[in-house]
C-alpha positions in Angstrom: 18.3 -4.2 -1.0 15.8 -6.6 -1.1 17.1 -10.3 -3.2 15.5 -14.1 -3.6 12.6 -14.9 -1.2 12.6 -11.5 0.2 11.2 -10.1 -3.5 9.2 -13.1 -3.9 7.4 -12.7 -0.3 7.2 -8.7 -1.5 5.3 -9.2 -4.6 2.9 -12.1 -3.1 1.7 -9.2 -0.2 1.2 -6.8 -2.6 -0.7 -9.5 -4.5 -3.1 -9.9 -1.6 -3.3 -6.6 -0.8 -4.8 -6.0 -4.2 -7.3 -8.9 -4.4 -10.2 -7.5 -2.0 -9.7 -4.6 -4.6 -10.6 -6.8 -7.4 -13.6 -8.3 -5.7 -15.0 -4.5 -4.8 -14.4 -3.6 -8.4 -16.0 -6.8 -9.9 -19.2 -6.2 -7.5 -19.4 -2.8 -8.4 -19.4 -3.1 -11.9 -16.8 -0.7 -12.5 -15.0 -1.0 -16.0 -11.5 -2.9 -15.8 -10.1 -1.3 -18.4 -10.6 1.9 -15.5 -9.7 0.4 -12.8 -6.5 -0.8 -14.7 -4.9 2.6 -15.7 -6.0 4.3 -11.8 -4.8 1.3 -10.4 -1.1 1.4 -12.2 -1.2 5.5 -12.6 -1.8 5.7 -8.6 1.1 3.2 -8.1 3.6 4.5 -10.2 3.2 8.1 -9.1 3.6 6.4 -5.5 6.7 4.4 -6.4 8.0 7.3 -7.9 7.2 9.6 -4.7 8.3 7.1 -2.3 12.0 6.8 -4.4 13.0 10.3 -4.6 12.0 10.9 -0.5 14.1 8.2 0.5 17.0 9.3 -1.7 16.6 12.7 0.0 15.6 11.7 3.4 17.4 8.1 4.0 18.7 7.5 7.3 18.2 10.3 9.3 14.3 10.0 9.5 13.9 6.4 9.1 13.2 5.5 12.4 10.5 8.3 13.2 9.0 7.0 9.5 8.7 3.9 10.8 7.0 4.8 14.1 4.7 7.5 12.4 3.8 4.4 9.6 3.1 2.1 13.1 0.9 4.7 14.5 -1.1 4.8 11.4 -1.6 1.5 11.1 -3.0 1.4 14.6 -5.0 4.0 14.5 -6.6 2.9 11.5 -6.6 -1.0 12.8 -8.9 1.1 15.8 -10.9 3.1 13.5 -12.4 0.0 11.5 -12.4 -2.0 14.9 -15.2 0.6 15.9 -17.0 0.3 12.9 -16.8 -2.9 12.5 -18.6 -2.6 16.5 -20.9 0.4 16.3 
């Protein structure tokens, strides 16, 4: 369970993790009042997902969760290095 700094160092990477979101929605023009309600619907039905599957699931698939979550990121890390090339 996550406690002090460890919370505090959670909620500042979600923090940054949001902000390109807020400049893409401020260039687009798209209606905060919108992009308010998706934005906390989408992460509440995610919180909620991701709770209940790690009550059920736990330790016996952590370790594979974590490597499948690794390959992901790389392979997306690859995808947008390509783009970012081609």
């Amino acid at each position: 369970m996550a406690r002090g700094s460890g919370i505090g160092c959670f909620g500042v990477s979600i923090s940054l993790d949001e902000l390109p979101m807020g400049f893409t929605i401020g260039l687009i023009g798209f209606s905060i009042w919108h992009a308010v309600i998706l934005i906390g619907l989408q992460a509440f039905v995610f919180a909620q997902l991701g709770l209940r599957l790690d009550a059920r699931l736990g330790e016996r698939y952590r370790k594979g969760a974590e490597k499948l979550a690794g390959l992901a990121l790389i392979g997306l890390a690859i995808l947008l290095l390509g783009e970012k090339v081609a």
